[in-house]
KOLMIKOL-191361 format. One record per residue: residue number from 1; x, y, z of N, C-alpha, C in turn. Coordinates in nm, 2 decimals, padded with zeros to 4 digits. Example, Ala and Ser with C-alpha at 12.3 -4.5 7.8 and 13.67 -1.06 7.14 Angstrom:
REM residues 2
DOVO  num  n_xx  n_yy  n_zz  ca_xx  ca_yy  ca_zz  c_xx  c_yy  c_zz
DOVO  1  01.32  -00.57  00.78  01.23  -00.45  00.78  01.32  -00.33  00.78 $
DOVO  2  01.28  -00.22  00.71  01.37  -00.11  00.71  01.29  00.00  00.79 $
***
This chain:
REM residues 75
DOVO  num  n_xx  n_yy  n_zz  ca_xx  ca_yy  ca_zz  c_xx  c_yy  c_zz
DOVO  1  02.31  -04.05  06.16  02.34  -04.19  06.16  02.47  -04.21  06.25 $
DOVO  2  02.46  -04.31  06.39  02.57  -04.35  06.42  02.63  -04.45  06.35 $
DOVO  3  02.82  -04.42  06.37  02.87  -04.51  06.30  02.95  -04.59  06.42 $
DOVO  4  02.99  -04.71  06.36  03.05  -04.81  06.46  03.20  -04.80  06.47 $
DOVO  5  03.29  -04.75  06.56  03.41  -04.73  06.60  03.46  -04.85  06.57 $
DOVO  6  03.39  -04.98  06.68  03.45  -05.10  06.70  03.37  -05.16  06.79 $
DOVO  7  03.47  -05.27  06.85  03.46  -05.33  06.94  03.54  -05.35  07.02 $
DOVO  8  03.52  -05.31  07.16  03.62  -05.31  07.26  03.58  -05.44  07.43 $
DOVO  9  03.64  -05.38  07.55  03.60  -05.43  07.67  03.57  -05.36  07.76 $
DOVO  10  03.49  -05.35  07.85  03.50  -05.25  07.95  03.46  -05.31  08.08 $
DOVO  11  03.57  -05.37  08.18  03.53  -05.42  08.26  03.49  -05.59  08.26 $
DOVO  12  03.58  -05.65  08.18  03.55  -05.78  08.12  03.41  -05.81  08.05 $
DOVO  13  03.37  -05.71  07.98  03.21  -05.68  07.95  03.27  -05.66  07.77 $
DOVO  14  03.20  -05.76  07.67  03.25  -05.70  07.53  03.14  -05.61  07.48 $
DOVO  15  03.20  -05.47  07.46  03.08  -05.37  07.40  03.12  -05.37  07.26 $
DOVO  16  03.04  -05.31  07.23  02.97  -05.20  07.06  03.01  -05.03  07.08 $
DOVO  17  03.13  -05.00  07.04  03.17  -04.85  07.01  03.08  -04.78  06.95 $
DOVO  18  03.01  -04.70  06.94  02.92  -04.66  06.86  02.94  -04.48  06.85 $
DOVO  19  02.94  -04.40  06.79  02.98  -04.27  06.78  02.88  -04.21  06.66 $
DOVO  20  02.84  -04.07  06.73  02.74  -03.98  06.67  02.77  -03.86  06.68 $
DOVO  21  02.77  -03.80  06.54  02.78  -03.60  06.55  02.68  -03.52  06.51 $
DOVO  22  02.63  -03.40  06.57  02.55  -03.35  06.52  02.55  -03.23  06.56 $
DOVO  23  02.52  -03.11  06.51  02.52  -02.99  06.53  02.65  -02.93  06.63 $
DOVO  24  02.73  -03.00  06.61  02.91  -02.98  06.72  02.86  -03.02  06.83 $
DOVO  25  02.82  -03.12  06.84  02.81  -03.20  06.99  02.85  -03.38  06.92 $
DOVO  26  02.91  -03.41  06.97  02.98  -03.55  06.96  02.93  -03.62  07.06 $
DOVO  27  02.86  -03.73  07.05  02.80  -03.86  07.16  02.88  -04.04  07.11 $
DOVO  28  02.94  -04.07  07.21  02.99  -04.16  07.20  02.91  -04.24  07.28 $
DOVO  29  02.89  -04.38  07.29  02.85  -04.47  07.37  02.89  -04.61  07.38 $
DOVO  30  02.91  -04.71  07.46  02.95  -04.79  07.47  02.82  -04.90  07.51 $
DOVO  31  02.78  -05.01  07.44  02.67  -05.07  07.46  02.75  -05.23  07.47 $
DOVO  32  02.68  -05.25  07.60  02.72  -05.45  07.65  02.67  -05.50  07.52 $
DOVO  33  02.71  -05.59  07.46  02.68  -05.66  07.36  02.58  -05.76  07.38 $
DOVO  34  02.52  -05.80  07.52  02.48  -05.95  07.55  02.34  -05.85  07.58 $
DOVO  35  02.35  -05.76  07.67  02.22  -05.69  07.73  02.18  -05.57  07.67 $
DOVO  36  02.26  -05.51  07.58  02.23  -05.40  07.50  02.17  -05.28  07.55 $
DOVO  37  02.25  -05.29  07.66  02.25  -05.16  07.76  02.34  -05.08  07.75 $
DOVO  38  02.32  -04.93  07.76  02.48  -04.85  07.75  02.61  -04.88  07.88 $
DOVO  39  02.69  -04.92  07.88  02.75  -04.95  08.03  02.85  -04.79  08.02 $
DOVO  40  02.87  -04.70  07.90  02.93  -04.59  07.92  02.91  -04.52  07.82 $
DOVO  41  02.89  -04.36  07.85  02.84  -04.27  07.72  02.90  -04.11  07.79 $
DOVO  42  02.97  -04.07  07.68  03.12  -03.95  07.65  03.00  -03.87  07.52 $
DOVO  43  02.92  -03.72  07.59  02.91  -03.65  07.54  03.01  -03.54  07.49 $
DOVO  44  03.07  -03.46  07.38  03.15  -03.37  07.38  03.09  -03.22  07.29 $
DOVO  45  03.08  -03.10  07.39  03.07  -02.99  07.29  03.15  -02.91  07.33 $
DOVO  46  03.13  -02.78  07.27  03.18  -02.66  07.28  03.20  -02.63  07.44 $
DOVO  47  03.10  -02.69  07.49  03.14  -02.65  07.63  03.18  -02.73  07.70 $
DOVO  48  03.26  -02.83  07.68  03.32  -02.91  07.77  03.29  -03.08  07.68 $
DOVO  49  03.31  -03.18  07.79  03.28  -03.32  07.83  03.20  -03.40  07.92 $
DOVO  50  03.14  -03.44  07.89  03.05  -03.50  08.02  03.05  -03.66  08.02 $
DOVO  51  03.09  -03.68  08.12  03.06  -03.85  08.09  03.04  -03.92  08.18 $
DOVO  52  02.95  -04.02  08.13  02.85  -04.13  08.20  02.92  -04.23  08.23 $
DOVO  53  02.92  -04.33  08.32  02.98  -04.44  08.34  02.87  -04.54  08.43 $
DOVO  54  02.84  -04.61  08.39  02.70  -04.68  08.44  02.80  -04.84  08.50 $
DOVO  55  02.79  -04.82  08.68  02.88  -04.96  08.69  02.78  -05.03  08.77 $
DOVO  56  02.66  -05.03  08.82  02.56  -05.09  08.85  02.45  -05.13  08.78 $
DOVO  57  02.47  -05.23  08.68  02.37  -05.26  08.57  02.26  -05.39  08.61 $
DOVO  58  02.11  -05.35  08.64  01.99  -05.40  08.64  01.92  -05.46  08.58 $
DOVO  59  01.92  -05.52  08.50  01.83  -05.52  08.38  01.71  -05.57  08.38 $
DOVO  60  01.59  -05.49  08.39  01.48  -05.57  08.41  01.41  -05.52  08.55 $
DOVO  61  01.49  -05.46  08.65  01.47  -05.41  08.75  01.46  -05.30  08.79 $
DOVO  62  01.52  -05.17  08.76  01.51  -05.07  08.72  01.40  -04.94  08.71 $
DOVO  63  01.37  -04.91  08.76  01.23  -04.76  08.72  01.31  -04.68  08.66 $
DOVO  64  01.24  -04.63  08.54  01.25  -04.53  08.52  01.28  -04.43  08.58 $
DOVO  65  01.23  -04.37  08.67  01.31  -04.27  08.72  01.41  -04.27  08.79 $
DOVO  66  01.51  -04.38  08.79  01.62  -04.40  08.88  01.74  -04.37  08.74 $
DOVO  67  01.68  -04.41  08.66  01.77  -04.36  08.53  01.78  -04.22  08.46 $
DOVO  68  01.70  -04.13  08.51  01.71  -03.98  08.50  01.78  -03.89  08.53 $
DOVO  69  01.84  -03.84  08.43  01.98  -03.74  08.52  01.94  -03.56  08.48 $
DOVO  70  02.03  -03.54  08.56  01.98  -03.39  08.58  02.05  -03.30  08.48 $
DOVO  71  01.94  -03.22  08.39  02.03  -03.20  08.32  02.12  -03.04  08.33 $
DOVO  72  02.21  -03.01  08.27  02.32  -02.97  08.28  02.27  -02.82  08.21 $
DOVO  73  02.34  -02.70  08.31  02.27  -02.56  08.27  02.36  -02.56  08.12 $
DOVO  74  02.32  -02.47  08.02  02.40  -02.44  07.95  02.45  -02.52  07.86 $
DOVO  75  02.41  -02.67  07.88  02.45  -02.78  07.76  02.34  -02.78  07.71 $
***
């Protein structure tokens, strides 16, 4: 179950803090409140940090596979 940090800004954008643990990997995410899209998301494990920052947001226009990322050896 994620739990809710808060509410913050990001980019004059009001999000939803939202934070998840599981198996020692920590996922944070940051969701626009109006579009309920992630606009930024902070994985954390054993092996480092990775993080997303989404500053070109679509909604509605978008393919699927433009939103696929490559995933990471070893994570």
């Amino acid at each position: 179950d994620a739990e809710i940090v808060g509410t913050e800004q990001i980019n004059t954008r009001d999000v939803t803090h939202l934070k998840y643990a599981d198996s020692g990997t920590t996922t944070e995410v940051w969701i626009d409140e109006f579009y309920k899209v992630p606009l930024e998301a902070k994985v954390t494990s054993g092996l480092g940090t990775a993080r997303y920052i989404y500053k070109l947001i679509s909604v509605g226009s978008v393919k699927d596979d433009v939103l696929e990322h490559e995933q990471l050896q070893n994570y």
